[in-house]
C-alpha positions as a printed NumPy array, in Angstrom:
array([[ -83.729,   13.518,   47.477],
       [ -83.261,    9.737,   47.094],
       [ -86.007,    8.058,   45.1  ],
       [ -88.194,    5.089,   46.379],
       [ -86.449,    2.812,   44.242],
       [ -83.139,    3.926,   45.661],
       [ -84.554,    3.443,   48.851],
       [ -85.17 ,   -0.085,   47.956],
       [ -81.862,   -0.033,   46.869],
       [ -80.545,    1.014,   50.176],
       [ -82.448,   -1.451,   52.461],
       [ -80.392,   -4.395,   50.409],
       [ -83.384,   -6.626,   49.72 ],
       [ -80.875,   -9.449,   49.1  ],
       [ -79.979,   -9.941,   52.339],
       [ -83.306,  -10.226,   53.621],
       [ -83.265,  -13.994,   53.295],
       [ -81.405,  -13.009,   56.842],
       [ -84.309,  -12.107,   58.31 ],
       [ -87.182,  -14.408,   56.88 ],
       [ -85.152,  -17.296,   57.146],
       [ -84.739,  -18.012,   60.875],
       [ -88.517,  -16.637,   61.753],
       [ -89.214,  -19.915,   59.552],
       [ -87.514,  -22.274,   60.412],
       [ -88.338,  -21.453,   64.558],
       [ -91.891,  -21.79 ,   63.358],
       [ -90.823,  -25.004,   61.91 ],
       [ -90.049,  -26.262,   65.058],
       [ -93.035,  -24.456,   67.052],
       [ -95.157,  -26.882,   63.832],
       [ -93.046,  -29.661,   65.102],
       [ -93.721,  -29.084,   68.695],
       [ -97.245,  -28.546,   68.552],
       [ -97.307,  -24.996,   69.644],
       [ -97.872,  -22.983,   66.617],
       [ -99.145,  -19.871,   67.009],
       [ -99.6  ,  -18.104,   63.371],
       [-100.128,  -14.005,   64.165],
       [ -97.335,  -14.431,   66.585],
       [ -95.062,  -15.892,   63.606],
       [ -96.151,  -12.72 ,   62.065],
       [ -95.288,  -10.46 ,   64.794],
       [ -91.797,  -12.285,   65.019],
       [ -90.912,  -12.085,   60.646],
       [ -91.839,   -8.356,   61.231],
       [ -89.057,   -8.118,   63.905],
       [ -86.787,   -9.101,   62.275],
       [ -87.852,   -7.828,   58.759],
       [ -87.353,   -4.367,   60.55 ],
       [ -84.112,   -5.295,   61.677],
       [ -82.264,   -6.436,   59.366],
       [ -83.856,   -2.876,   57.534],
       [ -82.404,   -0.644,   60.195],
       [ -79.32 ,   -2.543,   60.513],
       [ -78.54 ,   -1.925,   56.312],
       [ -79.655,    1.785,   56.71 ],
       [ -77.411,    2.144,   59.952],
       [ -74.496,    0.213,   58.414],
       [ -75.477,    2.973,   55.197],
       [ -75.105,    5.798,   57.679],
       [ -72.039,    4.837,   59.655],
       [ -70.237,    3.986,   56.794],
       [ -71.162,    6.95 ,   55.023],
       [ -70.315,    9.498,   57.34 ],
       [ -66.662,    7.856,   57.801],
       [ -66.205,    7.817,   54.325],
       [ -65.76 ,    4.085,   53.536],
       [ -68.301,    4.245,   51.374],
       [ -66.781,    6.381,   48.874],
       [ -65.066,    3.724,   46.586],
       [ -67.554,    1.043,   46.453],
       [ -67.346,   -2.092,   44.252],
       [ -71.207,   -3.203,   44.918],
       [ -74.516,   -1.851,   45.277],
       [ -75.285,    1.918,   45.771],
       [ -75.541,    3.302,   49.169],
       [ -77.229,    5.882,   49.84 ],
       [ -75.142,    8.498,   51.898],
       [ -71.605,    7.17 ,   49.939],
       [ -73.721,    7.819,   46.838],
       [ -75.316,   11.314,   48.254],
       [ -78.164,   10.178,   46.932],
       [ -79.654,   10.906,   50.871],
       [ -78.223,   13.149,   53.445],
       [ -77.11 ,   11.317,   56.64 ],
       [ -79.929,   12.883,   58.838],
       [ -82.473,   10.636,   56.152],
       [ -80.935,    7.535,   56.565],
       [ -80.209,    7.679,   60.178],
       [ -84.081,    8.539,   61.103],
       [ -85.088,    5.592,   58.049],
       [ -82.929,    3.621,   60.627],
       [ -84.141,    4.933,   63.787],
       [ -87.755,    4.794,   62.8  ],
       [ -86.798,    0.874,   61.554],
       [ -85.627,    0.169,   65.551],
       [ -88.717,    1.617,   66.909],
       [ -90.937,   -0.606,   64.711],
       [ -88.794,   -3.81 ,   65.592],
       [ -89.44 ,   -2.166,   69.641],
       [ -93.288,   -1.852,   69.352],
       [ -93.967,   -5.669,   67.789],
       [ -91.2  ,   -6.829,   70.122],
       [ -93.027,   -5.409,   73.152],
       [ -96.159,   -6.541,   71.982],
       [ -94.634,  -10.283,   72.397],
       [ -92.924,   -9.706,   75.568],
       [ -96.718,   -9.17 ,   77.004],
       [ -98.251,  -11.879,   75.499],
       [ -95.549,  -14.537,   76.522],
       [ -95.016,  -12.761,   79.774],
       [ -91.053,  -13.489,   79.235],
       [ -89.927,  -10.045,   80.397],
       [ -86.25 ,  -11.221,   79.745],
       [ -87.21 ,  -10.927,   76.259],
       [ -86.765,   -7.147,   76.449],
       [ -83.079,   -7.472,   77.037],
       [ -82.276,   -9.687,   73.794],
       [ -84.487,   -6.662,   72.05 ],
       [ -82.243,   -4.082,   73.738],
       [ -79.222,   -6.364,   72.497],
       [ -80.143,   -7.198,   68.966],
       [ -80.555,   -3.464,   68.698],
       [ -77.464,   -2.176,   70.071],
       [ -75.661,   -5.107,   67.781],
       [ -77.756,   -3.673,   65.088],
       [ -76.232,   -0.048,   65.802],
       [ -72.38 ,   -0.941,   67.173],
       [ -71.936,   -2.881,   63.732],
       [ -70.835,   -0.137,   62.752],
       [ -71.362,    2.584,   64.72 ],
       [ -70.034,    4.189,   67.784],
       [ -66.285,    5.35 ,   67.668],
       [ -65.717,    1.494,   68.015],
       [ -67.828,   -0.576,   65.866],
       [ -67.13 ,   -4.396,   66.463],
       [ -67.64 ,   -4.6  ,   62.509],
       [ -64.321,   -3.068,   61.789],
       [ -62.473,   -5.347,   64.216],
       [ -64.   ,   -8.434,   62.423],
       [ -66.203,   -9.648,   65.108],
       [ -68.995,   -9.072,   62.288],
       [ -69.682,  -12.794,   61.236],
       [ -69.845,  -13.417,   65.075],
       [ -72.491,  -11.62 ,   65.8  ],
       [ -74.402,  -12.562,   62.941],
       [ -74.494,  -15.682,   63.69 ],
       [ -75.747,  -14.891,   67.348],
       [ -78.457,  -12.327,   65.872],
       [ -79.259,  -13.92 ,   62.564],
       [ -78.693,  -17.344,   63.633],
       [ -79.508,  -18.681,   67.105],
       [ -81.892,  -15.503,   68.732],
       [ -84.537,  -15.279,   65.828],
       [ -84.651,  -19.062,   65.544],
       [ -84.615,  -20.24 ,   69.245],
       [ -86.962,  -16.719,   69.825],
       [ -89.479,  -17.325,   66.978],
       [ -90.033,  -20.882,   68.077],
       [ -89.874,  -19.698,   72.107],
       [ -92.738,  -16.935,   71.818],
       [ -95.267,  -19.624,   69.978],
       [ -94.539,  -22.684,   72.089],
       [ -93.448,  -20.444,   75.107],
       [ -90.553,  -22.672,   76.367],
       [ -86.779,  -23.537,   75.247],
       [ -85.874,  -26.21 ,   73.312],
       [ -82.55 ,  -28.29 ,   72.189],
       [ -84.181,  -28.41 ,   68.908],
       [ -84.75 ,  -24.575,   68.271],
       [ -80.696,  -24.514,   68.718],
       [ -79.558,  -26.72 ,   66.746],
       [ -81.544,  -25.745,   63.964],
       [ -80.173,  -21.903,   64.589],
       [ -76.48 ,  -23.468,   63.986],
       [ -77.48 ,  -24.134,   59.906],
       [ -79.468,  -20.682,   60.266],
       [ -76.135,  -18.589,   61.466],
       [ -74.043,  -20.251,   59.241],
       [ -76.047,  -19.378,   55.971],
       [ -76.924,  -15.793,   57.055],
       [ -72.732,  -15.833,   57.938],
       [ -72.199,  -16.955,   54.929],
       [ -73.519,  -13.254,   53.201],
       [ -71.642,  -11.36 ,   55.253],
       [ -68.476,  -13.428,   54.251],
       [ -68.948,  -13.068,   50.227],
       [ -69.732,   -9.675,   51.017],
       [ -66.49 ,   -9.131,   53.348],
       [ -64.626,  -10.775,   50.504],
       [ -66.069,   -9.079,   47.925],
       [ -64.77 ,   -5.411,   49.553],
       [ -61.792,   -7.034,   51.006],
       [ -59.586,   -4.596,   49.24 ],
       [ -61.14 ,   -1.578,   49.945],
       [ -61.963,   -2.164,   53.199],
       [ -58.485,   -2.693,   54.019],
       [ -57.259,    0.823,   52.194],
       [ -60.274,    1.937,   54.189],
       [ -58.627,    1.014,   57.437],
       [ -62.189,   -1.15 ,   58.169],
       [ -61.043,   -4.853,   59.399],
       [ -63.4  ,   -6.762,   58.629],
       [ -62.364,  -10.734,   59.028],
       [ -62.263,  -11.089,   55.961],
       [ -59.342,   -8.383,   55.469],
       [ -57.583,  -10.207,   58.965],
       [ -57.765,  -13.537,   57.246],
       [ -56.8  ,  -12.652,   53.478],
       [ -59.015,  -13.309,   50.364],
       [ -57.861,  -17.34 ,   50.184],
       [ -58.855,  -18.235,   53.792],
       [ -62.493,  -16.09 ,   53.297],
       [ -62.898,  -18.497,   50.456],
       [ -62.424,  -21.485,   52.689],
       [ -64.51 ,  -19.874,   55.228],
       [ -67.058,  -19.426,   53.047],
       [ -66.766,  -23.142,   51.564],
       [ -67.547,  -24.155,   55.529],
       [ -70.553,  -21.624,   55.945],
       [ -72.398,  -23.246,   52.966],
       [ -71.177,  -27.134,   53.762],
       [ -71.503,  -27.55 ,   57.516],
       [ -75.839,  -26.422,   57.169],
       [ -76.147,  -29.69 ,   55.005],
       [ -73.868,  -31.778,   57.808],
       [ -76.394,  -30.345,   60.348],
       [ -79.377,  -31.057,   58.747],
       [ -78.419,  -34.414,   57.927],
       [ -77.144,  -34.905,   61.72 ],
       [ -80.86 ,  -33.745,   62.986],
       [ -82.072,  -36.823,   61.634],
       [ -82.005,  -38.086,   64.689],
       [ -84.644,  -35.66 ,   65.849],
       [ -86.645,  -35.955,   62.732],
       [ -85.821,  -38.206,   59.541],
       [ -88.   ,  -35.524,   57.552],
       [ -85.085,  -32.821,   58.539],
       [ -82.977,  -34.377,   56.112],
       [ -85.402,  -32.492,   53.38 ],
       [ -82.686,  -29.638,   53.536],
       [ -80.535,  -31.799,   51.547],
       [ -82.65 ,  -30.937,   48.79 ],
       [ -81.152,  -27.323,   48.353],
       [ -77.469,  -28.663,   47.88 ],
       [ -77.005,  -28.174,   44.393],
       [ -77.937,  -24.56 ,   44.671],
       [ -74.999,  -24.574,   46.69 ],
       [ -72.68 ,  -25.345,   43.739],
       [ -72.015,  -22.132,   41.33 ],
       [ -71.785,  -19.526,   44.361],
       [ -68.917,  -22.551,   45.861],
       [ -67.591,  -22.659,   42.065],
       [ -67.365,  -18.86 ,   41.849],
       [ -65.754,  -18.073,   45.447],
       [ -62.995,  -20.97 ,   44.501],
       [ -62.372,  -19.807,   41.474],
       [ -61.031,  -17.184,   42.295],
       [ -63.811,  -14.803,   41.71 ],
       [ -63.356,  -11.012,   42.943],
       [ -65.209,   -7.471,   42.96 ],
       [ -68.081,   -7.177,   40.707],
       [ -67.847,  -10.931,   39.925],
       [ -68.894,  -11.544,   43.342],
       [ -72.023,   -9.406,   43.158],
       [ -74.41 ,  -11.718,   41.449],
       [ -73.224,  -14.849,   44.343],
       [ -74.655,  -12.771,   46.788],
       [ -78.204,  -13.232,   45.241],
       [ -77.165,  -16.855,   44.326],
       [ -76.479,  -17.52 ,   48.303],
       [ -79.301,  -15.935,   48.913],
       [ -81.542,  -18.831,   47.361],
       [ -79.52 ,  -21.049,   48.935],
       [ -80.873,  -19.817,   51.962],
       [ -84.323,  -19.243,   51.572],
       [ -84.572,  -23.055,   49.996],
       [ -82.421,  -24.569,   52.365],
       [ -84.954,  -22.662,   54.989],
       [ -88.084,  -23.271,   53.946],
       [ -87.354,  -27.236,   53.424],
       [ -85.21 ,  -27.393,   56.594],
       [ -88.612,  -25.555,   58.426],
       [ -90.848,  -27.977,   56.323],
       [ -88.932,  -31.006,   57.726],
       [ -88.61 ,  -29.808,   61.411],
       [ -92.843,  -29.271,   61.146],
       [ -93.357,  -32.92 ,   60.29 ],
       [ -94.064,  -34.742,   62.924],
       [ -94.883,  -38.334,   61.693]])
């Protein structure tokens, strides 16, 4: 029987920052646009809280049951590890969904946006076919992809939609920066596992593109946020605040080009995870400003 702590373990609280980060900066721009609703910002950070939750403990499952878990360089998992049978961590990720459902639901009423319920029914089944199903899209290296799309552009251009109830050009350009961050910890992860993952037989892009292109890759996914911000200038002056977080940027960079691999790329998964929760909260704190 797993413990609580490696339960804690298993949800991957470092890659939370995925979740929290693009519920604040689409409240940033509801701030911004004068719509801000604050229990509804709640509502939306629990979303995706429980997301990004289910998706680790489904990623746990899928992985463990195939066996690519078996040989890990990082942190414990929880069926690889047999720590938890598979039947635990499936219904920890089940029960996960079904939270994210219930609040979800809750904001298709209030915003009336029934349409809503099919990007829940899609961030779900992208949640799931990661890497489950007898094809998951997360083995073919479509993984960065769709985090971007689900960790990137919906929870940013959704958070912002169900306070100020309406679309805006804003909410998606800020999600570009948002993907490309939360991309960014799926790529040092990807390149951290690269070689097991390919004995594995699991393609992730990382193991398509080879360990020096990853780097590069991952180079872009930290640069191009602080291009963006600087570009939204033009919407706000006060977006340029994200600027702020560059030199956080600098060890993980250092690490990934020089030539860092395994275990060595453990701790710049925390590292990028800063990144992204300062670059976030300034980025949301300039978008708010409206002066």
């Amino acid at each position: 029987m797993a413990t609580p702590g490696q339960w804690i373990a298993g949800a991957r609280p470092r890659t939370l920052p995925n979740a929290v980060v693009p519920v604040m900066v689409g409240t940033g721009v509801a701030v911004g646009d004068g719509g801000f609703v604050w229990w509804r910002a709640v509502l939306a950070l629990l979303v995706a809280l429980s997301l990004q939750i289910g998706v680790n403990y489904a990623n746990d499952y899928s992985d463990g049951i195939r066996g690519t878990d078996d040989q890990r360089v990082g942190p414990m998992r929880l069926v690889g590890s047999r720590a938890a049978t598979p039947r635990q961590v499936l219904t920890a990720a089940l029960g996960c969904f079904a939270v994210a459902a219930v609040l979800g639901l809750v904001l298709v009423v209030v915003t009336r946006a029934w349409w809503i319920l099919l990007v829940g029914v899609a961030c779900i089944g992208a949640a799931w076919f990661y890497t489950g199903g007898k094809r998951p899209y997360g083995y073919r290296g479509l993984g960065e992809l769709a985090v971007f799309v689900f960790f990137g552009v919906v929870p940013v251009m959704g958070t912002a939609y169900v306070q100020t109830e309406q679309l805006s050009w804003t909410a998606f350009l800020a999600s570009i920066p948002v993907g490309l961050l939360s991309c960014s910890m799926l790529v040092v992860n990807n390149l951290r596992d690269v070689q097991t993952d390919s004995t594995s037989g699991k393609r992730t892009l990382a193991v398509r593109l080879g360990a020096e292109r990853t780097r590069a890759l991952y180079v872009s996914c930290q640069v191009v946020p602080f291009v963006v911000a600087l570009a939204m200038i033009a919407v706000t002056p006060w977006a340029a605040l994200a600027a702020l977080a560059a030199p956080l940027a600098v060890t993980p960079i250092r690490t990934v080009l020089g030539k860092a691999v395994g275990p060595a790329l453990i701790a710049v998964l925390q590292q990028t995870g800063k990144l992204q929760m300062a670059y976030g909260l300034l980025f949301a704190v300039g978008l708010a400003i409206t002066l």
